[in-house]
C-alpha positions as CSV (number, residue, x, y, z in Angstrom):
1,X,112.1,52.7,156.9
2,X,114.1,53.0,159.8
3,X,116.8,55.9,159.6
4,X,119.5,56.2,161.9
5,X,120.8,60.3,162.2
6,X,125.0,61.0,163.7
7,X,124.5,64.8,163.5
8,X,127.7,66.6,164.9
9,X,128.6,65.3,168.3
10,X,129.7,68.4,170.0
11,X,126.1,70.1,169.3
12,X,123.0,68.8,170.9
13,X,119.4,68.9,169.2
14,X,117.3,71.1,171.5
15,X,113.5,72.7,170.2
16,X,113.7,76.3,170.4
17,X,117.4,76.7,171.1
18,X,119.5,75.9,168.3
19,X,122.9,77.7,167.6
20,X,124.2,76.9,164.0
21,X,122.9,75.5,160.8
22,X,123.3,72.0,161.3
23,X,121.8,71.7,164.5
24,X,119.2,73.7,163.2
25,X,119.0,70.7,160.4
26,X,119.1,68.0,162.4
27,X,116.5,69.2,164.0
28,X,113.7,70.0,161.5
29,X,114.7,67.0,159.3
30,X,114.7,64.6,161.6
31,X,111.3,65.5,163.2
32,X,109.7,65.6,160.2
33,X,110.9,62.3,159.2
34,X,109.7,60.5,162.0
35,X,106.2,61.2,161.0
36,X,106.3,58.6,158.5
37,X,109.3,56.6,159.6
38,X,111.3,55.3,162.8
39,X,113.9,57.6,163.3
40,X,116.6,57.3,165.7
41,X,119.4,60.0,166.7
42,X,123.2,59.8,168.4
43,X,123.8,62.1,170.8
44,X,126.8,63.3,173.0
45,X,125.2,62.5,177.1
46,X,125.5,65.1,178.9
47,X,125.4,65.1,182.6
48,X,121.8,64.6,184.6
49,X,120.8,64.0,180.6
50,X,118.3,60.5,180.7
51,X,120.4,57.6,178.1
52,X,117.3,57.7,176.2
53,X,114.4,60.0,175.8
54,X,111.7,60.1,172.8
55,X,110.5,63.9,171.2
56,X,108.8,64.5,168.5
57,X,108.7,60.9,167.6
58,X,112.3,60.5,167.5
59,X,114.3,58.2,170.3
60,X,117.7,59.9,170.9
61,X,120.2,57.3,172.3
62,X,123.0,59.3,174.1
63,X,126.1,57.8,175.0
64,X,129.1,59.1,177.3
65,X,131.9,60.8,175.5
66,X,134.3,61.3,178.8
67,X,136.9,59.2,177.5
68,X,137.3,61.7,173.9
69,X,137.9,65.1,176.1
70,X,141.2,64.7,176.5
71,X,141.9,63.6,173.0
72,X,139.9,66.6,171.4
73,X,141.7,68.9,173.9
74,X,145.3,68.2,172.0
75,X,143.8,68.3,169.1
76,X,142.7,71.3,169.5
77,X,146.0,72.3,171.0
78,X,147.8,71.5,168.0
79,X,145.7,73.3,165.5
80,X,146.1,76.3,167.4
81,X,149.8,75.9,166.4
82,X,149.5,75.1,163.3
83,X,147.3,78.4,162.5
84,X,149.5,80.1,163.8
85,X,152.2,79.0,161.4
86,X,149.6,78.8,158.8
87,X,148.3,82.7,159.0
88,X,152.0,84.0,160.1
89,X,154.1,82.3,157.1
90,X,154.2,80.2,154.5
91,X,155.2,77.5,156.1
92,X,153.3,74.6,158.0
93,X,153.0,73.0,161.2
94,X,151.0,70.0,160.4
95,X,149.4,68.6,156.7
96,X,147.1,71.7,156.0
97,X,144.7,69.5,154.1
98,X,144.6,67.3,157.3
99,X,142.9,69.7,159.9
100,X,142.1,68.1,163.7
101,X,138.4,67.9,162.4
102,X,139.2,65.3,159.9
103,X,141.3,63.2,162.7
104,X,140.5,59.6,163.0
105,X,140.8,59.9,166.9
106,X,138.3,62.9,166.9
107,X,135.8,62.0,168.9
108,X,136.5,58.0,168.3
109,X,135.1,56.8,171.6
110,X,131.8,58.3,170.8
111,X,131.2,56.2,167.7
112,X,132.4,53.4,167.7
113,X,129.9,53.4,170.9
114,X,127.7,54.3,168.0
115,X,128.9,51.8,165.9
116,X,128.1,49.1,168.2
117,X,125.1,50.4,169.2
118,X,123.7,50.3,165.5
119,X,124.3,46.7,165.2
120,X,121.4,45.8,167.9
121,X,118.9,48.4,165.8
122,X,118.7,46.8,162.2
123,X,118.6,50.5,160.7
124,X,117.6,50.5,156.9
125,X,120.0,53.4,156.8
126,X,123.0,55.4,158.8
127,X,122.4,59.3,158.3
128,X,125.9,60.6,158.6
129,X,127.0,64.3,159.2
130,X,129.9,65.7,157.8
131,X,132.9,63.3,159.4
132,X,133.8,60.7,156.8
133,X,136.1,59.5,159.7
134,X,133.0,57.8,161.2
135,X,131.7,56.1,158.0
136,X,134.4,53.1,158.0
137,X,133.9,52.9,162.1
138,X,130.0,51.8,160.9
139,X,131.1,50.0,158.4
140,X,133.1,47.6,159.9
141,X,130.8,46.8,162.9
142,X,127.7,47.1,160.7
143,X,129.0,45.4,157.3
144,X,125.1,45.3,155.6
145,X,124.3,48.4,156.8
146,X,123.4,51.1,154.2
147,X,125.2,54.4,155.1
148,X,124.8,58.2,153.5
149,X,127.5,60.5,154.0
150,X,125.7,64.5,154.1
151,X,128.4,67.2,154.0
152,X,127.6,70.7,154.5
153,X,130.7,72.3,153.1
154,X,133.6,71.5,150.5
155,X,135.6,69.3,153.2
156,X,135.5,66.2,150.7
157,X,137.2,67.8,148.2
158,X,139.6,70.1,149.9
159,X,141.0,67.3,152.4
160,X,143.6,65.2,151.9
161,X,142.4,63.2,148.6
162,X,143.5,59.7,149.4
163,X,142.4,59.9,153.3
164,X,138.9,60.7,152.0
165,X,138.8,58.1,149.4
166,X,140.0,55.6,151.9
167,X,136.9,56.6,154.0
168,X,134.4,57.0,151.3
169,X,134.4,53.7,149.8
170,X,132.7,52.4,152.6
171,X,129.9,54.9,152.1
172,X,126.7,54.6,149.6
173,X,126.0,57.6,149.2
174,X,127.7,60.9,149.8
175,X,124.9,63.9,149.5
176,X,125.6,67.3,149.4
177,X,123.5,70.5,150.1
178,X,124.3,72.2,146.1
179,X,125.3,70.9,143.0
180,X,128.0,72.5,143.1
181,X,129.2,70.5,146.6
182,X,128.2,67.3,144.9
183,X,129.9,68.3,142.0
184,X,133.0,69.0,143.7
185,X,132.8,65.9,145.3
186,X,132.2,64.1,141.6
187,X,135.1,66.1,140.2
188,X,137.7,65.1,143.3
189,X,136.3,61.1,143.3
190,X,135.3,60.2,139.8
191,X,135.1,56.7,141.0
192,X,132.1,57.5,143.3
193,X,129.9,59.7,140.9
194,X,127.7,56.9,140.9
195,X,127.0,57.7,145.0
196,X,126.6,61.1,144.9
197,X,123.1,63.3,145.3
198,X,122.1,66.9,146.1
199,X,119.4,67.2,149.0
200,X,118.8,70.7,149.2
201,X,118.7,72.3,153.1
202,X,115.3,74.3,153.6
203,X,113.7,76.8,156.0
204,X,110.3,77.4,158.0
205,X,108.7,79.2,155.7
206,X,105.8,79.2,158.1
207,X,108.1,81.7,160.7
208,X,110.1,83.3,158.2
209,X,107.2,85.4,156.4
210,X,107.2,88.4,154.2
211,X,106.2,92.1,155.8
212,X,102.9,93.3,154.2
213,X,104.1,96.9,153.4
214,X,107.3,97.6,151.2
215,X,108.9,101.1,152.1
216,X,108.6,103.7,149.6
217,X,110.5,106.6,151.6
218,X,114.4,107.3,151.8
219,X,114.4,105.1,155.1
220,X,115.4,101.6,154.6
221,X,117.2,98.3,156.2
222,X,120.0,96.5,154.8
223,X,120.8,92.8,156.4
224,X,123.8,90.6,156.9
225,X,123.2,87.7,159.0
226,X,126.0,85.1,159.2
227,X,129.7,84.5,160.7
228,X,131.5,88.2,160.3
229,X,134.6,86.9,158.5
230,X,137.2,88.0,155.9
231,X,135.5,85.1,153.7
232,X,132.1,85.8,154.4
233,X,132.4,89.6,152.6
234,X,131.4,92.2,155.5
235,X,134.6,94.4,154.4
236,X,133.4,94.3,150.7
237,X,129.9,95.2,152.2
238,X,130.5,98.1,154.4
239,X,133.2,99.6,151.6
240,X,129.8,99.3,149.2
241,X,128.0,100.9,152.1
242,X,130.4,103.8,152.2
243,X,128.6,105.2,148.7
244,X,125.3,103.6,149.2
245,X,125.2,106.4,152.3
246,X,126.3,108.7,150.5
247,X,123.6,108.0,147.9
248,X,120.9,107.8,150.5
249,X,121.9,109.0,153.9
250,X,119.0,107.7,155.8
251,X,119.7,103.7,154.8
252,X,120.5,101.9,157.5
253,X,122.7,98.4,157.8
254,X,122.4,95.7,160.6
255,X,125.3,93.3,160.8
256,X,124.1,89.9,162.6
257,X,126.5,87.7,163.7
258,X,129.9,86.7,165.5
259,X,132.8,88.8,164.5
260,X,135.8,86.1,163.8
261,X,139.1,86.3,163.2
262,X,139.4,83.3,161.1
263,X,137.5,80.3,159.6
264,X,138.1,76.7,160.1
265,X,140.1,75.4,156.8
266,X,140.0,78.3,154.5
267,X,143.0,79.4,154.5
268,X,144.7,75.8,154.8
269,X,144.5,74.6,151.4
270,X,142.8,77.1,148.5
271,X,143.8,77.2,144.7
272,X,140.8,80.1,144.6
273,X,142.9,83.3,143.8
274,X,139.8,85.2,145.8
275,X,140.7,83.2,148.8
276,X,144.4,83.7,148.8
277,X,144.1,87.5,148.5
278,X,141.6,87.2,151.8
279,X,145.2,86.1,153.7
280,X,146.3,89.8,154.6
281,X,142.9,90.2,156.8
282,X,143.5,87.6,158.7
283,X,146.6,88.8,159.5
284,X,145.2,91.1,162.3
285,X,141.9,91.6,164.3
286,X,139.4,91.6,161.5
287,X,136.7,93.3,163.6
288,X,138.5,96.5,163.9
289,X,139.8,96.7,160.3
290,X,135.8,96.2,160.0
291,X,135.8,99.5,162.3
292,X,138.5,101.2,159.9
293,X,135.6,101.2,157.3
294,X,133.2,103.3,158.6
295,X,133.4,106.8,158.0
296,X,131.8,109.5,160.0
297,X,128.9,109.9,157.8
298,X,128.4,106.2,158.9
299,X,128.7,106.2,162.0
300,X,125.0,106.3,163.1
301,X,124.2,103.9,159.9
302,X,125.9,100.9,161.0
303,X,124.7,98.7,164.1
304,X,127.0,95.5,164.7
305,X,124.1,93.2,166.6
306,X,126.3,90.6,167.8
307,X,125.0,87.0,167.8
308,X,120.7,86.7,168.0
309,X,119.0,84.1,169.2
310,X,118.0,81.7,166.4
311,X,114.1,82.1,167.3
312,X,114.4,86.1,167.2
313,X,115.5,85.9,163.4
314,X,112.5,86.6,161.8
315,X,112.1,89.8,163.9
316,X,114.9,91.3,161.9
317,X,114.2,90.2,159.0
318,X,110.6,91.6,159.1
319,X,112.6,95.3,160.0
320,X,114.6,94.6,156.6
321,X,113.8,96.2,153.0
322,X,116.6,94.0,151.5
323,X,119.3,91.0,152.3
324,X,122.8,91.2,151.3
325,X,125.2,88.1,151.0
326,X,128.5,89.2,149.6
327,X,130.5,86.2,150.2
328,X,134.5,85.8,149.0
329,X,134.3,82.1,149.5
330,X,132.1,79.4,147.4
331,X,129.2,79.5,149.9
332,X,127.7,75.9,149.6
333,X,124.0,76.7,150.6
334,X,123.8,79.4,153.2
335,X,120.4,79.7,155.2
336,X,120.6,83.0,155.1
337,X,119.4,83.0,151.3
338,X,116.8,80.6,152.5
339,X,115.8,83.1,155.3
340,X,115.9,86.0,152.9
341,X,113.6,84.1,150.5
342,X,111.1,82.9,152.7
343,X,110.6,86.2,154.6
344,X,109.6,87.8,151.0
345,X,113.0,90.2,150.9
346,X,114.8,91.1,147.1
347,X,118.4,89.6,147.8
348,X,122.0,91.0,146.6
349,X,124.6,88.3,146.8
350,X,127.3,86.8,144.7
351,X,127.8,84.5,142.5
352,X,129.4,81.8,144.8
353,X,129.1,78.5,145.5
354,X,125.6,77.3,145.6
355,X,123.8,80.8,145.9
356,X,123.0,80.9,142.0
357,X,121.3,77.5,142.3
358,X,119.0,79.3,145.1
359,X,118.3,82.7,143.6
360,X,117.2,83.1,140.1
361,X,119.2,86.3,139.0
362,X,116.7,89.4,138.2
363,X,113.7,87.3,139.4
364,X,114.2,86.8,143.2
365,X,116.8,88.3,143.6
366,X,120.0,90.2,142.0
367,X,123.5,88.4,141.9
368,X,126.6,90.3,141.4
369,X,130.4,89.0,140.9
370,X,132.4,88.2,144.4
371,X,134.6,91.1,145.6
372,X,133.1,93.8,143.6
373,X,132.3,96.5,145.4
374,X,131.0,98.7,142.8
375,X,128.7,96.4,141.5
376,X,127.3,95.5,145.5
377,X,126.8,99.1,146.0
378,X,124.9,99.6,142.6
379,X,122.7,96.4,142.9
380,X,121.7,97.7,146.2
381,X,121.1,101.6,144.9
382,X,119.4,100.3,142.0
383,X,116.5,98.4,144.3
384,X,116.1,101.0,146.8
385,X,115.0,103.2,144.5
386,X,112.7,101.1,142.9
387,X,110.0,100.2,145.9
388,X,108.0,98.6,143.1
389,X,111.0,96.0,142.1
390,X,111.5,95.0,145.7
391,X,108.3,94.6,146.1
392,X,107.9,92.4,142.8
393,X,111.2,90.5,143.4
394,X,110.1,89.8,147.3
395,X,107.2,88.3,146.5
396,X,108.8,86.0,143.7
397,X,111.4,85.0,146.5
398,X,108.8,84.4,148.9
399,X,106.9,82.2,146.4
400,X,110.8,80.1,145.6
401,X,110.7,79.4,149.1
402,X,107.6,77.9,149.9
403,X,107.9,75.8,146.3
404,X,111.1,74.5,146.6
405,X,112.9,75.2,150.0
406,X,110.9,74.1,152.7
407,X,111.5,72.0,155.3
408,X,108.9,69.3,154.8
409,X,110.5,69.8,150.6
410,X,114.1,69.0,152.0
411,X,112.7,65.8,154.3
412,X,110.9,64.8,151.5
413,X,113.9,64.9,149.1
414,X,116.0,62.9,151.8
415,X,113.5,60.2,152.1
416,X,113.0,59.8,148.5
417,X,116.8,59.9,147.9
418,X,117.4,56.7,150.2
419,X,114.3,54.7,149.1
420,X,115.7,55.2,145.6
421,X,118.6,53.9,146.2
422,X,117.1,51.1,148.5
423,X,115.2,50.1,145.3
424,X,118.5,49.4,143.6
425,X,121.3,47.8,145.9
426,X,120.5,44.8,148.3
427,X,120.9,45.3,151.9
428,X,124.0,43.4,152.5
429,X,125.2,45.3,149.2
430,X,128.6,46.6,150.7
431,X,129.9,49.7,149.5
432,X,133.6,48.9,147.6
């Protein structure tokens, strides 16, 4: 087959140096791909940058977005505004289900340029990322081509219902990371169930790899890798860590990641009663009501990293005894499961989103209900004082990784999902 890949056009694919998780996908799915297959991907040109240039197997094609920088900076402008209104009262600026990532002019010069490029490549299939505003721009220059919709997040259903409709008929398929994305999606567009598939996102579980000695002493590492928001749990985790030192005064706890005030759509549109009582923290600075939560017996406990290099993650993972994920929000798929799973370390996290479709509760890992900081603090007690549970539990997560979430799993699962539908539509089948 030949496979055309959008990722997100304000991130580039670069070996060694990605900064996010879908970057990070693009990048080990589409290399992998292109062993078997031609594989093409759209990139943003950025200056002294070559139009075309072939890694890996792949050909990126990048095109000139000049002409969408002044578009996305008043978008941007204009969401500011709205936030403001949006955290401050109850009242609105703009459509909250209609952020300036779902705008039709975001980034519109880039794809159509896309767009018209395609129609010179005779692509078996357009891999989309995330903007369902770019799947009717295809369409309507590339009528028999087949195109896949792959969103990381719950944008589908949380977005304005009838602009995503509008822009999801023209897709064939629409893929999501979790059942529980896809079923959201299924649940929101019953008219589409027939489109929709879970590929499941993976990690290099040849990097990521489990330390050969589990701690048995009163010294041990507790994780949290990810964006430091309200939504994201690192409040409920450092008020669990408040009696988890006080359990075990020499456990330490290593907080990776930005610390942010607030995250793109949460709070816009949310009938998730856990979501609407995060509104008060992001009120104010959320990194010092973070600061608010450690006590003195803390003090030396807690270590806020900052952001890490994505190719010095392991490192810190090998220094953990255990990985905590206590999101507030349905987390679709987060790689920090993934990473936790592959590098052989017990897990605590919630019951959120897609997390208990990549955990098996009591086996690899320990799942708790979202918010509870009593039960956080106990789950994680509970396994340090058991060396002989962590090390069981590790060594079952280690095994779920390499069996069902690598990266060569998740390429496979792509490729299989579009040859199967291949085998079932005609080419100039157009999506209605």
């Amino acid at each position: 087959m030949k496979i055309a890949f959008i990722p997100e056009p304000c991130v580039q694919i670069r070996p060694t140096k990605q900064a996010g998780s879908m970057p990070i996908w693009a990048y080990e799915i589409t290399r992998r791909v292109a062993q078997r297959h031609e594989v093409i991907v759209y990139e943003t040109q950025l200056d002294g940058q070559p139009a075309e240039e072939k890694r890996d197997g792949v050909l990126f094609r990048r095109l000139r977005a000049a002409r969408d920088r002044a578009p996305l900076k008043q978008l941007r402008h204009v969401d500011t505004l709205r936030r403001v209104w949006n955290v401050g009262e109850k009242l609105y600026f703009s459509k909250p289900d209609q952020p300036y990532l779902s705008s039709s002019i975001y980034f519109r010069s880039f794809i159509h340029q896309v767009a018209r490029d395609l129609q010179d490549r005779h692509c078996d299939f357009v891999h989309i990322q995330n903007y369902p505003q770019f799947v009717p721009v295809v369409r309507r220059q590339n009528p028999r081509l087949r195109i896949a919709l792959h969103v990381q997040c719950e944008w589908l259903s949380h977005w304005n219902r009838n602009m995503i409709r509008s822009r999801l008929k023209d897709a064939d398929l629409a893929i999501g990371p979790s059942e529980y994305i896809t079923s959201q999606i299924r649940r929101a567009f019953p008219e589409f169930a027939s489109r929709c598939r879970t590929v499941v996102n993976g990690v290099d579980v040849n990097r990521f790899k489990a330390r050969e000695v589990v701690r048995t002493g009163e010294e041990a590492s507790l994780l949290f890798v990810g964006r430091v928001s309200p939504e994201k749990g690192a409040h409920v985790l450092l008020q669990a860590f408040q009696e988890i030192v006080r359990v075990r005064p020499q456990t330490r706890l290593r907080i990776i990641g930005k610390v942010a005030s607030q995250s793109e759509g949460l709070l816009m549109k949310s009938d998730d009663s856990m979501i609407e009582a995060l509104r008060p923290y992001y009120h104010t600075n959320y990194g010092e009501q973070l600061k608010k939560l450690i006590t003195p017996q803390m003090e030396k406990n807690v270590e806020f990293v900052g952001m890490v290099p994505n190719s010095r993650l392991e490192e810190y993972y090998r220094e953990a005894d255990l990985v905590t994920i206590p999101s507030v929000w349905q987390d679709p798929m987060p790689f920090t499961v993934l990473e936790g799973l592959a590098s052989g370390l017990p897990i605590v996290a919630t019951r959120s989103g897609g997390i208990p479709e990549m955990i098996e509760d009591g086996i690899s890992g320990t799942l708790i209900d979202r918010g509870n900081v009593e039960q956080l603090s106990s789950a994680v007690l509970g396994l340090l004082r058991n060396p002989e549970r962590r090390r069981t539990m590790g060594a079952a997560a280690r095994a779920r990784a390499a069996n069902f979430f690598s990266w060569d799993h998740a390429a496979e699962s792509l490729v299989e999902t579009f040859q199967s539908y291949a085998a079932n539509s005609t080419p100039n089948q157009k999506a209605s």
